[in-house]
C-alpha positions as CSV (number, residue, x, y, z in Angstrom):
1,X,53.6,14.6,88.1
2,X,53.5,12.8,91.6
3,X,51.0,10.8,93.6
4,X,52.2,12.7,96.2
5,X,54.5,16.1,97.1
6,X,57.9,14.6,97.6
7,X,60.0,17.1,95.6
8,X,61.4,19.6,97.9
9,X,63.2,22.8,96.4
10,X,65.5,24.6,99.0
11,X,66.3,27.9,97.9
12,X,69.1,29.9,100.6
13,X,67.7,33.7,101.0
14,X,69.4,36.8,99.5
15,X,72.0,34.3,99.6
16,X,75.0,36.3,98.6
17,X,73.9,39.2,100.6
18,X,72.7,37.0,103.7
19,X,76.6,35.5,104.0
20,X,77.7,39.3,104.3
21,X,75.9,40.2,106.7
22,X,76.4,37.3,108.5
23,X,80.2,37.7,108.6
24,X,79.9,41.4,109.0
25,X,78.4,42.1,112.5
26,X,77.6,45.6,111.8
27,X,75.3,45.0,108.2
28,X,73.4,43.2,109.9
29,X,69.8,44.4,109.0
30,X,70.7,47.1,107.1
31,X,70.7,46.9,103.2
32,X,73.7,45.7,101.7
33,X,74.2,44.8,98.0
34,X,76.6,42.6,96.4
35,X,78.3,42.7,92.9
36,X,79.7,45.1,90.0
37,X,80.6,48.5,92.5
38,X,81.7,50.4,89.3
39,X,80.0,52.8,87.6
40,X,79.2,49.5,84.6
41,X,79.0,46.9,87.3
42,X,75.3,44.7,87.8
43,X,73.5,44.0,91.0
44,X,74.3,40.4,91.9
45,X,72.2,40.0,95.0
46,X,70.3,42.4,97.5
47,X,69.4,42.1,101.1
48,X,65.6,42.1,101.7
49,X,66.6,45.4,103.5
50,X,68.0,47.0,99.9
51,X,65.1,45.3,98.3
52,X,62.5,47.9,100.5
53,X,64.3,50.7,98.3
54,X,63.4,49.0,95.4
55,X,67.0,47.1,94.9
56,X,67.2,44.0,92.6
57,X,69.2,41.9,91.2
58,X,70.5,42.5,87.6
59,X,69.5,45.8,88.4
60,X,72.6,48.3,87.0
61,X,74.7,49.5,90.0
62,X,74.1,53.1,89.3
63,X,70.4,52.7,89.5
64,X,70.6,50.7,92.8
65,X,73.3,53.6,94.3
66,X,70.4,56.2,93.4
67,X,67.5,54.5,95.1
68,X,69.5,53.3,98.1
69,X,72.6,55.3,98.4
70,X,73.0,54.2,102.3
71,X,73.6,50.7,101.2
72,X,77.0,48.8,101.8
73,X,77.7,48.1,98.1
74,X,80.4,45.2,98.4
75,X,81.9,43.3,95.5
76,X,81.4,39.9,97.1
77,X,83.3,37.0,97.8
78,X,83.0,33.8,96.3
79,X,84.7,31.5,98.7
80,X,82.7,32.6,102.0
81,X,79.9,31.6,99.4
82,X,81.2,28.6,98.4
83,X,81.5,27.0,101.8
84,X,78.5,28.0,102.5
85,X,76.9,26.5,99.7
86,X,78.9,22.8,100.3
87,X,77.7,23.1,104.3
88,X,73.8,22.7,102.8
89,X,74.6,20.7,99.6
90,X,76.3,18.1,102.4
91,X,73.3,18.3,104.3
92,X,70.6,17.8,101.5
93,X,72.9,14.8,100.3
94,X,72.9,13.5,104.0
95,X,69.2,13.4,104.0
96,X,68.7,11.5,100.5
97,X,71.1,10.7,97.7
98,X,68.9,12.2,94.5
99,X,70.0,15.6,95.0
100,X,69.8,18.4,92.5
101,X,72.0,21.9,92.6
102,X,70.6,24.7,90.3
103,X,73.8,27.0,91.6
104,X,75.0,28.1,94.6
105,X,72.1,28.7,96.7
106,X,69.2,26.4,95.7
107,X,68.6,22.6,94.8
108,X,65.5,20.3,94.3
109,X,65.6,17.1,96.2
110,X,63.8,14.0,95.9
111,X,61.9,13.2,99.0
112,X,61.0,9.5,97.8
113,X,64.6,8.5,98.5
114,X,64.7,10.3,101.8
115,X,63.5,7.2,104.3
116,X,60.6,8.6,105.3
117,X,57.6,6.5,106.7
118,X,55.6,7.8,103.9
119,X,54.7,11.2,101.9
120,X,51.5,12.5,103.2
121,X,51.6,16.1,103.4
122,X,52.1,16.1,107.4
123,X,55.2,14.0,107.1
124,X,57.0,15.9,104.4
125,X,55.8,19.0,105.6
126,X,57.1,18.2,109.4
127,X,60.8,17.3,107.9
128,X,60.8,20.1,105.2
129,X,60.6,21.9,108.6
130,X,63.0,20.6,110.9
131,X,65.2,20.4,107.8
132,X,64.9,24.1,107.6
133,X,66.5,24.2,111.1
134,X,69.1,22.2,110.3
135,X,70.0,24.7,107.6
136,X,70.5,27.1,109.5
137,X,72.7,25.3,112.5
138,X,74.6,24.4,108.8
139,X,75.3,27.8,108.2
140,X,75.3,29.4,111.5
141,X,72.0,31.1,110.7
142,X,71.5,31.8,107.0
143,X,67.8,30.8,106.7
144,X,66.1,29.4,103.4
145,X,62.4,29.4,101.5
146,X,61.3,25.5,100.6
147,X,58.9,24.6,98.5
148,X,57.1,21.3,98.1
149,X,54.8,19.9,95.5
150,X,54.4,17.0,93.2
151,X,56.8,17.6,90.3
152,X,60.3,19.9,90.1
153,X,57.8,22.7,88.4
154,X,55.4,23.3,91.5
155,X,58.0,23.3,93.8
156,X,60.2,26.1,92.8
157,X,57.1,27.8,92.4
158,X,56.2,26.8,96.2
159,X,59.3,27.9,97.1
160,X,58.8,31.6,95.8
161,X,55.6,32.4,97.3
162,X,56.5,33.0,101.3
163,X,60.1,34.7,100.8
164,X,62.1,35.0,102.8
165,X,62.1,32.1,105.6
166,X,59.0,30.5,104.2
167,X,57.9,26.7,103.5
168,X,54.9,26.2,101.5
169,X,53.6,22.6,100.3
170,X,51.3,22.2,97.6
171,X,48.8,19.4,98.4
172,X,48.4,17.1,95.4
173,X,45.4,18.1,93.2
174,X,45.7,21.7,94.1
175,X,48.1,22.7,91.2
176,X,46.4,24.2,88.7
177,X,44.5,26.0,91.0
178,X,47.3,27.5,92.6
179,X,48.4,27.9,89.2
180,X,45.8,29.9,87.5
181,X,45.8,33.4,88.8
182,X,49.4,33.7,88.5
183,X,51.0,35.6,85.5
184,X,52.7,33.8,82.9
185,X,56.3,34.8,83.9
186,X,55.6,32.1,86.7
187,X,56.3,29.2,84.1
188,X,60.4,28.5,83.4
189,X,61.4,30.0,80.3
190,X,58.6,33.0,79.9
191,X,61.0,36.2,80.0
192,X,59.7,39.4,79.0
193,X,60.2,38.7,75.1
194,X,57.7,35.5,75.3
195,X,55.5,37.1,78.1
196,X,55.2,40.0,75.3
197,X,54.2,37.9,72.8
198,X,51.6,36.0,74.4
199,X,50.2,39.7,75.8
200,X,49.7,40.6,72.1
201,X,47.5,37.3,72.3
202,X,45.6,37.7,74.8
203,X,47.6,36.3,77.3
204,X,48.5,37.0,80.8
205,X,48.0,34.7,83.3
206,X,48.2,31.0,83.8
207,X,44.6,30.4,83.4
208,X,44.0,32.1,80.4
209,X,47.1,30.0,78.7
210,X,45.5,26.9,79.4
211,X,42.4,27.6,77.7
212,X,44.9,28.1,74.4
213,X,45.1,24.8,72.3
214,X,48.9,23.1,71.5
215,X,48.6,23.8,67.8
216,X,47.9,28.1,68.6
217,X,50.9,27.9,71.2
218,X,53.1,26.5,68.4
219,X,52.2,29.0,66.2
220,X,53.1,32.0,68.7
221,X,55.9,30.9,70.3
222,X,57.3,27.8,68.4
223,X,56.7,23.8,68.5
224,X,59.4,23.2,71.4
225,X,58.5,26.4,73.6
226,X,54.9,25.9,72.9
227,X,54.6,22.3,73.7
228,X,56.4,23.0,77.2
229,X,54.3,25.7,78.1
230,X,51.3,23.7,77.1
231,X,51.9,21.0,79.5
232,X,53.3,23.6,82.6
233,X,50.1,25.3,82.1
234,X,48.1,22.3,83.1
235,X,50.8,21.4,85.8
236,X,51.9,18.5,83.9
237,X,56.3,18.5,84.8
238,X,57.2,14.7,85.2
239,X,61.6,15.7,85.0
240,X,63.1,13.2,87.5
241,X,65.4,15.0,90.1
242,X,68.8,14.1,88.7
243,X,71.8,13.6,91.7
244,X,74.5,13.9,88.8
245,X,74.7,16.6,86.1
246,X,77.2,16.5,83.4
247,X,79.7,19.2,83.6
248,X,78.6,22.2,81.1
249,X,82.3,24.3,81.0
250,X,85.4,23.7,81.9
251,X,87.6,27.0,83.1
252,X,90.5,28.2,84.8
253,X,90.7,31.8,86.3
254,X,93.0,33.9,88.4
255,X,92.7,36.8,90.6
256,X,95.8,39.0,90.8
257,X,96.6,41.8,93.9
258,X,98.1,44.2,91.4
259,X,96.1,45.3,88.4
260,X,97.5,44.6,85.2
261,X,98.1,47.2,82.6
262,X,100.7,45.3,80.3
263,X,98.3,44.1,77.2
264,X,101.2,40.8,76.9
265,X,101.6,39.8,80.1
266,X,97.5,39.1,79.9
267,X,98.0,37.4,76.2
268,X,100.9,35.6,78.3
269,X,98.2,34.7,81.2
270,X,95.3,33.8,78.6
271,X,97.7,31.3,76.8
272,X,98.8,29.5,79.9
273,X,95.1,29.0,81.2
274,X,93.7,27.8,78.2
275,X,96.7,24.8,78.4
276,X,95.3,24.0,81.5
277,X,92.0,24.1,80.6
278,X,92.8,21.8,77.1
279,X,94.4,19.6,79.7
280,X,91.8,18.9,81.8
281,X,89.5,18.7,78.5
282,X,91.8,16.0,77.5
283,X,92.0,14.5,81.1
284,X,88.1,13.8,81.2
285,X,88.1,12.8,77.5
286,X,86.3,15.6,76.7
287,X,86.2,18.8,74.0
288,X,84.0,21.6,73.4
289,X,82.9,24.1,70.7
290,X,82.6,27.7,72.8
291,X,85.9,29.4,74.0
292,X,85.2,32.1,76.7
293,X,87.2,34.5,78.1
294,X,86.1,36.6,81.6
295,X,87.9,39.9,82.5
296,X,86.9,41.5,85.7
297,X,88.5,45.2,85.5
298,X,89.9,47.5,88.0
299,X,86.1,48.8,88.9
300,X,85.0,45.4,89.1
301,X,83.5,45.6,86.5
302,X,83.3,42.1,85.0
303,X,83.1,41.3,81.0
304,X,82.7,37.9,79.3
305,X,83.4,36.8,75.8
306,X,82.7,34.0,73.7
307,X,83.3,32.4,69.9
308,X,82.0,29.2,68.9
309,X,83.8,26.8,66.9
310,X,82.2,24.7,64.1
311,X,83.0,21.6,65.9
312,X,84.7,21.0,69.3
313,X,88.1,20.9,70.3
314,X,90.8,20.2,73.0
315,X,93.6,21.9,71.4
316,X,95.5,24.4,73.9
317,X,96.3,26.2,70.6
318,X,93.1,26.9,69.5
319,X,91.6,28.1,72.9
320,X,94.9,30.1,73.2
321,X,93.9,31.8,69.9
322,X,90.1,32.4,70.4
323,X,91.1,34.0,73.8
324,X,94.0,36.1,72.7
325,X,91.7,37.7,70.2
326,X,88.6,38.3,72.4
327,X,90.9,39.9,74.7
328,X,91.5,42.2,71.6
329,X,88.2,43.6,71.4
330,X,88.4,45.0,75.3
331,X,89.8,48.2,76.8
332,X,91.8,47.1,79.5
333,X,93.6,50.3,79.6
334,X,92.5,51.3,83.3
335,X,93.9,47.6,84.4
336,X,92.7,44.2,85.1
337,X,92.2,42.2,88.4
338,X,91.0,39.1,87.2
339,X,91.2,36.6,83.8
340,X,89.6,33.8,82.5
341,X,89.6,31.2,80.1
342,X,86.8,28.8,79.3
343,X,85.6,25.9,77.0
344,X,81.6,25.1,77.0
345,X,79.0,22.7,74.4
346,X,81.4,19.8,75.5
347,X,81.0,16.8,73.6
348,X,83.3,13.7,73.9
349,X,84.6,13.5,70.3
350,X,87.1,15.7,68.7
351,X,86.3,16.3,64.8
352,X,89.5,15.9,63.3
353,X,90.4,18.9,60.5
354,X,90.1,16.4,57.1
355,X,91.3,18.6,55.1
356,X,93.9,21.1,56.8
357,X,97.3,20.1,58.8
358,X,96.4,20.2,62.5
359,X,97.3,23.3,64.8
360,X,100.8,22.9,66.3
361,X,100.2,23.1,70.2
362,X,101.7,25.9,71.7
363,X,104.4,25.9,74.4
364,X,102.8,27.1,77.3
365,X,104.5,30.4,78.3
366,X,106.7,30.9,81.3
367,X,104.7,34.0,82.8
368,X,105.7,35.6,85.6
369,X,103.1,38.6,87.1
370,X,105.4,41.5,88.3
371,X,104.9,43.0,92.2
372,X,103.9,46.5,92.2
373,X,103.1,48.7,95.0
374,X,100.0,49.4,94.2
375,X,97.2,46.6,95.3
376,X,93.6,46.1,94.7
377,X,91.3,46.4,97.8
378,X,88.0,45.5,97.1
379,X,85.1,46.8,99.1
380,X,83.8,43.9,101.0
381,X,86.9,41.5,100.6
382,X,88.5,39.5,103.7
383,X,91.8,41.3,105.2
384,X,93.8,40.3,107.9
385,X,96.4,42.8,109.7
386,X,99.3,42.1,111.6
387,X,98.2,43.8,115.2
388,X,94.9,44.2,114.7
389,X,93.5,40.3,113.1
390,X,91.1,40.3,110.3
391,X,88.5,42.2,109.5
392,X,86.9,43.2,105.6
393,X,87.8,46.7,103.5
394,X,84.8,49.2,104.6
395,X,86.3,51.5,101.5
396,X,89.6,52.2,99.1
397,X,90.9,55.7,97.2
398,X,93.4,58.1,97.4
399,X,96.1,55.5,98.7
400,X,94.2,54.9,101.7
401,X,92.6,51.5,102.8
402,X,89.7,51.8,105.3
403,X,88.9,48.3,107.2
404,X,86.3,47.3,110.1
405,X,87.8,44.3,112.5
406,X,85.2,42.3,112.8
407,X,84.3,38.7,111.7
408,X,81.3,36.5,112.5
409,X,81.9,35.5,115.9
410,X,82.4,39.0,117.4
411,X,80.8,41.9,117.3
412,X,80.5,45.0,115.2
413,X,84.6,46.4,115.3
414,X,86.5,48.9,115.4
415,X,87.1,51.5,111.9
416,X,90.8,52.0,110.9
417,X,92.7,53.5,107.9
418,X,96.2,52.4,106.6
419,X,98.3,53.3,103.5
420,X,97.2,50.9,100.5
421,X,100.7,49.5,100.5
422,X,100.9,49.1,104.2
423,X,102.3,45.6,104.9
424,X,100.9,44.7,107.9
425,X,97.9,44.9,105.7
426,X,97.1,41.5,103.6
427,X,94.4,39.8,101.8
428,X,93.0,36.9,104.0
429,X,93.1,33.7,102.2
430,X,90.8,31.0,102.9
431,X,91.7,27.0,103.3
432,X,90.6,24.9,100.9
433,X,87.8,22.7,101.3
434,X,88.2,19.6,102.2
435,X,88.3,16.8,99.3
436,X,88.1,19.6,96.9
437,X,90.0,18.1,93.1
438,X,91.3,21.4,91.3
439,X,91.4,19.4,88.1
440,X,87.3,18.2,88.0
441,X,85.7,20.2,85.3
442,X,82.8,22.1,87.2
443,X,79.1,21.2,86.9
């Protein structure tokens, strides 16, 4: 813990949902949700207006259709995030170099390296605002919570407490008081199974955990658990802010226009993306034990899964072979829009089999995905039409796609309905971002 508050966590509000109604004129306040729209699909984020209804996130679509049918339920769209999410992380970076992303949406930075004239709470609090401004020129007005505090722990806590829009600084030596009333669930790595436990002890709220000694916390939840939440309890979090995290996966995914039915074409797909991703494995000297595939079906409904290894590898055969039989256990029957291959626990050694002869590496497969008529339109997704310019997919069914023309800068469009296989009607694809390396493994 800090002298002084000079962490800062930035956390972007609603984020997912905040970027769609920012490029959708006519969402804006009005509850819109973003993730799985099938009947198995998850809530990935919710507008404060969903949230009223009693919307959240990893809350199962068909709940959240039941409590706020009205909503737009979209199936999100990871570039618009993306570039929003490199506009800020540019921004923290420009402001000091020990930043710190968590995802997509929120970071901790180190305010020590920030060139400030010093860290008493006016000073950091004055930046932490202007810096919330700056945000949201960045972004062309997504707005974002900050927290400040003396260690990475208070912070995110800070940053929680005046959603959405809010900045909060914790004066040094006010922690634990701040601390104390809260429930448990406030400290990193209390979900309900742990907050259970500790319930059955007694248990609820910060205060009442610190008056628990180490050696009784070891006994109820473990020596490692129980020795963190010993020392969270009594605000004591001394983790630096760390500007560079090692990569944790490596993956390669596509999206395809036509859903795919044909069970080897996807073995096909599966066997050329896990060569690419042993490839960049081998690239970055690197190898790892887990093999994960990701299959996003034609609800949007999307499925992970994984087998781990006994020790890592960067053999395109063996991550060929992992993934072919995952894909095994799923019914794909109704068709699939996206697949993915991925390697995680990287390591940078290769245990060599001793006692076997190595896998032969498979040739990567010439795979070729067919053209059909029929195309996937995905509520929510970017469009673009020959007469008419771009606009997003209000709704799909029936061979008829229904699309608004409207994009950030304008406002709320016109409503128009084509034939699914009209071809004036097209998928709007994004440029790249600048400087971006296909090949880096991702953090």
């Amino acid at each position: 813990m800090r002298a002084q508050a000079s962490v800062m966590h930035l956390d972007l509000d609603a984020f997912f949902a905040a970027v769609e109604q920012r490029d959708k004129p006519s969402l804006r306040g009005k509850p819109v949700v973003v993730g799985g729209v099938g009947g198995r699909g998850v809530v990935s984020t919710a507008s404060y207006e969903a949230r009223v209804y009693g919307v959240r996130s990893a809350m199962s679509t068909r709940e959240a259709r039941s409590r706020c049918p009205h909503a737009a339920f979209l199936s999100g769209r990871f570039h618009a995030y993306r570039d929003a999410s490199h506009a800020v992380m540019s921004l923290l970076r420009s402001v000091s170099p020990l930043v710190e992303p968590l995802s997509l949406d929120e970071a901790f930075v180190d305010l020590e390296q920030a060139g400030l004239p010093d860290l008493e709470v006016p000073t950091v609090t004055a930046f932490a605002e202007e810096l919330r401004g700056r945000v949201t020129e960045a972004t062309r007005g997504l707005t974002a919570s900050v927290g400040l505090g003396t260690s990475k722990f208070i912070a995110k806590v800070a940053s929680d407490l005046d959603k959405p829009d809010g900045l909060v600084v914790v004066a040094p030596g006010t922690e634990q008081e701040l601390l104390r009333p809260m429930h448990v669930s406030v400290i990193p790595g209390v979900g309900p199974a742990t907050a259970e436990r500790l319930r059955r002890a007694g248990i609820q709220t910060v205060a009442e955990l610190e008056s628990v000694t180490l050696e009784e916390l070891v006994r109820l939840v473990g020596k490692a658990h129980g020795s963190g939440l010993y020392h969270l309890a009594r605000a004591l979090d001394d983790r630096p802010v760390v500007a560079e995290r090692e990569a944790k996966s490596v993956s390669v995914e596509g999206t395809y226009d036509t859903d795919l039915t044909d069970r080897r074409l996807m073995e096909g797909l599966l066997t050329r993306q896990a060569g690419e991703v042993a490839a960049r494995l081998r690239k970055h000297g690197l190898s790892g034990r887990t093999v994960t595939i990701k299959v996003r079906l034609h609800d949007f409904t999307t499925l992970s899964r994984s087998s781990t290894l006994p020790s890592p590898t960067d053999s395109a055969g063996t991550v060929a072979r992992i993934a072919r039989t995952l894909l095994a256990d799923l019914d794909t029957s109704g068709g699939v829009r996206l697949l993915g291959v991925g390697v995680s626990g990287l390591a940078d050694w290769v245990q060599e089999d001793l006692f076997g002869e190595a896998e032969p590496e498979e040739e990567l497969p010439q795979v070729e995905v067919p053209h059909h008529s029929r195309r996937t339109w995905a509520p929510g997704m970017d469009v673009v039409h020959a007469e008419m310019g771009r606009g997003w997919v209000w709704g799909s069914g029936r061979g008829v796609v229904t699309v608004r023309f409207e994009t950030a800068e304008t406002p709320a469009g016109p409503v128009r309905s084509y034939a699914e296989d009209d071809p004036a009607l097209s998928a709007w694809v994004p440029p790249p971002l600048p400087g971006e390396d296909p090949d880096d493994p991702p953090a």
